[in-house]
PDB file of N, CA, C and O in Angstrom, chain B, residues numbered from 101:
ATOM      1  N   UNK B 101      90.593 161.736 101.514  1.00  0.00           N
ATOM      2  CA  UNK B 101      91.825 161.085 101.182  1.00  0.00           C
ATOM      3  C   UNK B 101      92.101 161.367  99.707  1.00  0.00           C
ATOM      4  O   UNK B 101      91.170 161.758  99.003  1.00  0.00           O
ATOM      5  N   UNK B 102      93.164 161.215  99.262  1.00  0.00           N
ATOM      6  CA  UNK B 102      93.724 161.764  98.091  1.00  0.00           C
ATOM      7  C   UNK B 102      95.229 161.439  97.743  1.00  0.00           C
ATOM      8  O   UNK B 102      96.004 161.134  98.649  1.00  0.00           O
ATOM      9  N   UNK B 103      95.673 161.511  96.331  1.00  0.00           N
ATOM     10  CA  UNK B 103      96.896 161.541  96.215  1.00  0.00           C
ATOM     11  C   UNK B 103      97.907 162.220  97.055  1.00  0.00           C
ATOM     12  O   UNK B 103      97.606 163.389  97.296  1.00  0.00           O
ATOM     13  N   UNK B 104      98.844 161.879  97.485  1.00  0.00           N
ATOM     14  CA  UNK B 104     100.289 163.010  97.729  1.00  0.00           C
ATOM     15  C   UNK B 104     100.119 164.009  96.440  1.00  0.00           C
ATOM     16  O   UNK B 104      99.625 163.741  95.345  1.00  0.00           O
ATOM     17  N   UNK B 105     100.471 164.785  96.734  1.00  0.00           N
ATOM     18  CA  UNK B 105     100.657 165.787  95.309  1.00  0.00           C
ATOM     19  C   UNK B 105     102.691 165.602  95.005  1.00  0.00           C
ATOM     20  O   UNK B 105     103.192 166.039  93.969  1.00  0.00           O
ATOM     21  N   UNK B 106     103.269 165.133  95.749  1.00  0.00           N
ATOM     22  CA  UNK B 106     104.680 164.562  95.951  1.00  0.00           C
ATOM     23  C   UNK B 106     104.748 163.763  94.957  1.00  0.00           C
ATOM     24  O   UNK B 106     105.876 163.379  94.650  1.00  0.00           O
ATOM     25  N   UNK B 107     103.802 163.367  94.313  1.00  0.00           N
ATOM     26  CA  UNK B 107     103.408 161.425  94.103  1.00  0.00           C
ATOM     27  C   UNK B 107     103.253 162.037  92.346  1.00  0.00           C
ATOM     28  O   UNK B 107     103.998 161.474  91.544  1.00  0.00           O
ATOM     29  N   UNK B 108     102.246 163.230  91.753  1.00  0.00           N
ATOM     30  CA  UNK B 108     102.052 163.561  90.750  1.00  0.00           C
ATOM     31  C   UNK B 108     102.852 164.145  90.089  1.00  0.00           C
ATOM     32  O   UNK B 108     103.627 164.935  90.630  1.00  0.00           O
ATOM     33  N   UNK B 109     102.876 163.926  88.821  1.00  0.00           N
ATOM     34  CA  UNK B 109     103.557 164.976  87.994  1.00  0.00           C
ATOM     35  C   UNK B 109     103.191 164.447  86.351  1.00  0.00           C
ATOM     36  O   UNK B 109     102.399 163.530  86.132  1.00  0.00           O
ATOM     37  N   UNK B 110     103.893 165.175  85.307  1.00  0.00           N
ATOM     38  CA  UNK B 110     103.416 164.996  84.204  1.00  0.00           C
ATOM     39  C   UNK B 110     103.088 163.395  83.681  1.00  0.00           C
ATOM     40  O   UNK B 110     102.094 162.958  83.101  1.00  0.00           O
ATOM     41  N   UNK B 111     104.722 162.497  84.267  1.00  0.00           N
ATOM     42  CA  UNK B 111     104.819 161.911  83.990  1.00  0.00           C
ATOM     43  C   UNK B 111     104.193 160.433  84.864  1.00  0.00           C
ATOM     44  O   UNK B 111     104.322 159.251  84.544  1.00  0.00           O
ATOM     45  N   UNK B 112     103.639 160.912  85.805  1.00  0.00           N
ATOM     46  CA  UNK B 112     102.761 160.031  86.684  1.00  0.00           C
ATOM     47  C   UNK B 112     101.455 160.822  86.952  1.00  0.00           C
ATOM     48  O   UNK B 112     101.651 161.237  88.094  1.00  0.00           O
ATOM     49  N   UNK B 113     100.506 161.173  86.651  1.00  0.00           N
ATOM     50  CA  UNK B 113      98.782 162.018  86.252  1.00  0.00           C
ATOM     51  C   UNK B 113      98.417 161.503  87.450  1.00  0.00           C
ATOM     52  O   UNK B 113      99.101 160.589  87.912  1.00  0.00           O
ATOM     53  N   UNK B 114      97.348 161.961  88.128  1.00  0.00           N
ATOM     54  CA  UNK B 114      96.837 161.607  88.911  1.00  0.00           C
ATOM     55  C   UNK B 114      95.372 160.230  88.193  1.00  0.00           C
ATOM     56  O   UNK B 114      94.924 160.154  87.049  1.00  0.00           O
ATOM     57  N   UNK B 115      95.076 159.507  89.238  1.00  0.00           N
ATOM     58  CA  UNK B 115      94.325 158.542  88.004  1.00  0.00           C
ATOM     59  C   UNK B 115      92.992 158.589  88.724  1.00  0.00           C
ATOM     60  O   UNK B 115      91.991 158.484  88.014  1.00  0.00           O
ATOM     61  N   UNK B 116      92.828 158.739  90.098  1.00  0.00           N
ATOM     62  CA  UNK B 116      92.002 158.417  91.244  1.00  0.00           C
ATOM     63  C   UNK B 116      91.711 160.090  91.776  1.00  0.00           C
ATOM     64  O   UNK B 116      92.541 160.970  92.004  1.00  0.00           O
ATOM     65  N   UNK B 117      90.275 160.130  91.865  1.00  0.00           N
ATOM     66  CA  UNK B 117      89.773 161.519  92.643  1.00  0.00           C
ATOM     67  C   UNK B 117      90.094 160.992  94.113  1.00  0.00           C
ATOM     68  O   UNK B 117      90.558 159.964  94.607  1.00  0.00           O
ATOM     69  N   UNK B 118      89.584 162.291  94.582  1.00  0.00           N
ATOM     70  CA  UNK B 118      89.582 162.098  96.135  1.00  0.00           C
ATOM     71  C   UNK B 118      88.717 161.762  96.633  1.00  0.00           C
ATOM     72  O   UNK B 118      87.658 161.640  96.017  1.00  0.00           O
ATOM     73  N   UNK B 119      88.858 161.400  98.308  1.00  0.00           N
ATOM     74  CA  UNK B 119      87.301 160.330  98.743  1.00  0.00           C
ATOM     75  C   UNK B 119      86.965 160.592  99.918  1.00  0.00           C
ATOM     76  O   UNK B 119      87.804 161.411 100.293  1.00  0.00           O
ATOM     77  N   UNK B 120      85.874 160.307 101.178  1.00  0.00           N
ATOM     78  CA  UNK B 120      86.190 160.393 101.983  1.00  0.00           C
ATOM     79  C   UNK B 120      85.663 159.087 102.070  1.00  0.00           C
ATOM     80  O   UNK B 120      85.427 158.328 101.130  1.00  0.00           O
ATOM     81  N   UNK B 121      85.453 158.834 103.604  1.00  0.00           N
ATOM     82  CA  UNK B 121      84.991 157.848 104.178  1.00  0.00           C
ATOM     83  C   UNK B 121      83.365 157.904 103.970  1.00  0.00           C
ATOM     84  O   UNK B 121      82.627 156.927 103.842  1.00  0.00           O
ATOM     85  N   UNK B 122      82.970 159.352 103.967  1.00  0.00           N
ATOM     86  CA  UNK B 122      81.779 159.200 104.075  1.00  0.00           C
ATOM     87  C   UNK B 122      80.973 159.201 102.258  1.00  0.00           C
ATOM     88  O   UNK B 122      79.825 159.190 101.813  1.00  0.00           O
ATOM     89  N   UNK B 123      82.082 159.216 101.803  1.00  0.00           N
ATOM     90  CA  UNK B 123      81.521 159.327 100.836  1.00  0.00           C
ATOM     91  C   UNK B 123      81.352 157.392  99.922  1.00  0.00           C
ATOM     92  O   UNK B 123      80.759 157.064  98.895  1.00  0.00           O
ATOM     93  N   UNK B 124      82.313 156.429 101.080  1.00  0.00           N
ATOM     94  CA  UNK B 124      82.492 155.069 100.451  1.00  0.00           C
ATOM     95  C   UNK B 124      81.148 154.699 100.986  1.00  0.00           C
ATOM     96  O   UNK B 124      80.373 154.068 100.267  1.00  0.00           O
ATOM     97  N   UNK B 125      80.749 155.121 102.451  1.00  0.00           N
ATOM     98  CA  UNK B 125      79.646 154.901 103.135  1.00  0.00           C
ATOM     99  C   UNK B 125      78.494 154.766 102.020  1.00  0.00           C
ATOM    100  O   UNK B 125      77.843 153.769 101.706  1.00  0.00           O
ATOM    101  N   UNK B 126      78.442 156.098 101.512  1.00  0.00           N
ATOM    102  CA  UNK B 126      76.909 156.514 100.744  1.00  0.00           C
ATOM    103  C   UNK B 126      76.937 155.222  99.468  1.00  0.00           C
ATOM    104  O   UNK B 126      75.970 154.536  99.134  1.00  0.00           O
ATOM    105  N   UNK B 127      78.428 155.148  98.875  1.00  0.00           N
ATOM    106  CA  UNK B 127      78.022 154.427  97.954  1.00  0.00           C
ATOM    107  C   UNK B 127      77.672 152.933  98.074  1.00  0.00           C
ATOM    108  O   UNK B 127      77.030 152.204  97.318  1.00  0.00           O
ATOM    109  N   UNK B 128      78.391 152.651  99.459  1.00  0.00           N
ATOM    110  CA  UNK B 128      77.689 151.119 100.080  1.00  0.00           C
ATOM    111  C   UNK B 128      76.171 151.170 100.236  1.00  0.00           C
ATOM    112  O   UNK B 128      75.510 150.147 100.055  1.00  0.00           O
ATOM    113  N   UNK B 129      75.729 152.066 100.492  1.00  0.00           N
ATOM    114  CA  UNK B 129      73.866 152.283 101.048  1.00  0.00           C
ATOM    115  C   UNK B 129      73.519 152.259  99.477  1.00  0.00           C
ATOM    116  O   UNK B 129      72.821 151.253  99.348  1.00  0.00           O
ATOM    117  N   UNK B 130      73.651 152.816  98.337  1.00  0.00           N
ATOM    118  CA  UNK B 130      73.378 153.135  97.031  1.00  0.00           C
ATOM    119  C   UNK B 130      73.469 152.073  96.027  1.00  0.00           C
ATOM    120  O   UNK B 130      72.656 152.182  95.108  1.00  0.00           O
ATOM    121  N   UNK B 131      74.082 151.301  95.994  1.00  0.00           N
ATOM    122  CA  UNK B 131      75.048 150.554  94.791  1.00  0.00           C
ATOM    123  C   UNK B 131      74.796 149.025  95.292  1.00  0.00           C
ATOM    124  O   UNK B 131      75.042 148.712  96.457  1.00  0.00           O
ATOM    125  N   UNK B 132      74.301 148.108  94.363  1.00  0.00           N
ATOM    126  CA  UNK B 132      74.359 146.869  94.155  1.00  0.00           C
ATOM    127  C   UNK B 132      76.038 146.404  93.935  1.00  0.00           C
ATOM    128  O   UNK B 132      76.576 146.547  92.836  1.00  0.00           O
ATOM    129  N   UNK B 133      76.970 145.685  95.444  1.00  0.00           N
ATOM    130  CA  UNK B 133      78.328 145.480  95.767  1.00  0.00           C
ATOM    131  C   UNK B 133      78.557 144.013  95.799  1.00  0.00           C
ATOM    132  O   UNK B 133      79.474 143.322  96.244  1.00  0.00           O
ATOM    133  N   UNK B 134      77.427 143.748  95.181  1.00  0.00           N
ATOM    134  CA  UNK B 134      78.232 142.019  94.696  1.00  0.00           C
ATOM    135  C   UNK B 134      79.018 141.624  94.097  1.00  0.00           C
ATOM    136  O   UNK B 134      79.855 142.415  93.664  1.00  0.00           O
ATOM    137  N   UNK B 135      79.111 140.370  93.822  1.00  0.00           N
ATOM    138  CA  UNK B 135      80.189 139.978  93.037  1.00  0.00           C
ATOM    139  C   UNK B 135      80.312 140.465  91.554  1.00  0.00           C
ATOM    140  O   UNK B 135      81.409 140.496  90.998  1.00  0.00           O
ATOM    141  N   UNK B 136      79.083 140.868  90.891  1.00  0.00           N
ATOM    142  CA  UNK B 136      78.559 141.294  89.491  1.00  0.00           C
ATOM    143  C   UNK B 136      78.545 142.855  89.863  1.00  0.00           C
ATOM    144  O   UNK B 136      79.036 143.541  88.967  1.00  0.00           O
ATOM    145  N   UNK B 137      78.162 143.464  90.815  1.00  0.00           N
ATOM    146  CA  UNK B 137      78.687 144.734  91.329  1.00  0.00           C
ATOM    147  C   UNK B 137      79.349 145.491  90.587  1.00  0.00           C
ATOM    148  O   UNK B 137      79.928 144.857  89.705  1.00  0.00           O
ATOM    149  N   UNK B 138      79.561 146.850  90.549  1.00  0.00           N
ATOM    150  CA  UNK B 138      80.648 147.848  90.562  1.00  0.00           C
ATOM    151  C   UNK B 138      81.309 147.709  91.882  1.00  0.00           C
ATOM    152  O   UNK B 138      80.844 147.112  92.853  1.00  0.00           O
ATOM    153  N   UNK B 139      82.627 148.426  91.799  1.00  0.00           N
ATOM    154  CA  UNK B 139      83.399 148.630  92.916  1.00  0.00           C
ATOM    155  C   UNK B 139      83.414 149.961  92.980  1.00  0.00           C
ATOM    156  O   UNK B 139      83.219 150.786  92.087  1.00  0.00           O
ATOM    157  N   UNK B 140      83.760 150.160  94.561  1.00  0.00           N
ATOM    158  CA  UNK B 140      84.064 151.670  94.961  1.00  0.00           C
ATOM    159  C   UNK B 140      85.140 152.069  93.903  1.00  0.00           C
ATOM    160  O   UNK B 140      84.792 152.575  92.837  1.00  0.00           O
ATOM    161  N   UNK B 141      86.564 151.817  94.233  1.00  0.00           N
ATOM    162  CA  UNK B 141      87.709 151.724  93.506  1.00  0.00           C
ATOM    163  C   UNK B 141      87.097 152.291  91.744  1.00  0.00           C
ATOM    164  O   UNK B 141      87.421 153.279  91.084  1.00  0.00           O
ATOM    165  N   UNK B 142      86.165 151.215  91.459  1.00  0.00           N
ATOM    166  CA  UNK B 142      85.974 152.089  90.010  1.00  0.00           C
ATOM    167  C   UNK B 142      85.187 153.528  89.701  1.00  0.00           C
ATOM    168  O   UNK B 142      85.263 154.187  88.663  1.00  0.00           O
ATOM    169  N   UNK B 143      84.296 153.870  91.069  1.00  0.00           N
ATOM    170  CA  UNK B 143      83.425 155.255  91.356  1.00  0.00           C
ATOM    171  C   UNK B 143      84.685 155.710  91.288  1.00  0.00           C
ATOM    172  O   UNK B 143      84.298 156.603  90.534  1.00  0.00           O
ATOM    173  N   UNK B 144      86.202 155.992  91.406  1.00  0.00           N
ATOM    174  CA  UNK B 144      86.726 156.645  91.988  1.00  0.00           C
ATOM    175  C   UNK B 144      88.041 157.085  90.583  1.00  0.00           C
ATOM    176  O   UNK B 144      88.740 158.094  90.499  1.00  0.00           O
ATOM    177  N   UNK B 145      87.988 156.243  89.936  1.00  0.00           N
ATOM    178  CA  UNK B 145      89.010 156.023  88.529  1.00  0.00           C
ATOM    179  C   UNK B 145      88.313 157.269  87.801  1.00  0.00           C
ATOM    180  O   UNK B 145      87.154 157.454  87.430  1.00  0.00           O
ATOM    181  N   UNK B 146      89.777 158.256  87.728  1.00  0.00           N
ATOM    182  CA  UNK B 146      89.351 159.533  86.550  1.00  0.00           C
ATOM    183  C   UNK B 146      89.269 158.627  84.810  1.00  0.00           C
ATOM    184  O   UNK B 146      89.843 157.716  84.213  1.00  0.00           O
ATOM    185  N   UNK B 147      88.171 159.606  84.606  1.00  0.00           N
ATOM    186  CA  UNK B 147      87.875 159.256  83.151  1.00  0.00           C
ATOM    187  C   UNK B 147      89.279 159.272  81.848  1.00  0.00           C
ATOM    188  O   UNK B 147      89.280 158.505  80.885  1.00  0.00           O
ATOM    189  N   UNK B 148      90.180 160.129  82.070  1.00  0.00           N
ATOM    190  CA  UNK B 148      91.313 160.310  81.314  1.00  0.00           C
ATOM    191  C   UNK B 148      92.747 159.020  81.282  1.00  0.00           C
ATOM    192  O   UNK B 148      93.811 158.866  80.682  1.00  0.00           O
ATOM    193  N   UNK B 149      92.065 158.431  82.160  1.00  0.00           N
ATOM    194  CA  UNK B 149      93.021 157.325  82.722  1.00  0.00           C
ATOM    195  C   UNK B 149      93.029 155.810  82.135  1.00  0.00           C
ATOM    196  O   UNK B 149      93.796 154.969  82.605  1.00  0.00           O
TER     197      UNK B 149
END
């Protein structure tokens, strides 16, 4: 899953990489998702953003 590329442009950057399902999977098996947790959503936020 991923942006529209419809959706990007100079003046709207893309902010979020792309993902799959299997890739939210791995980070549920990996990652302490509590309340004190990281979120998927933030694995996923480009650094330039």
């Amino acid at each position: 899953m991923e942006t529209a590329t419809e959706l990007v442009n100079d003046q709207n950057p893309k902010k979020y990489r792309e993902s799959s399902f299997r890739d939210f999977l791995n980070f549920l098996s990996n990652n302490d998702v509590g309340p004190q947790g990281k979120t998927y959503k933030d694995t996923l936020k480009l650094k330039n953003n």
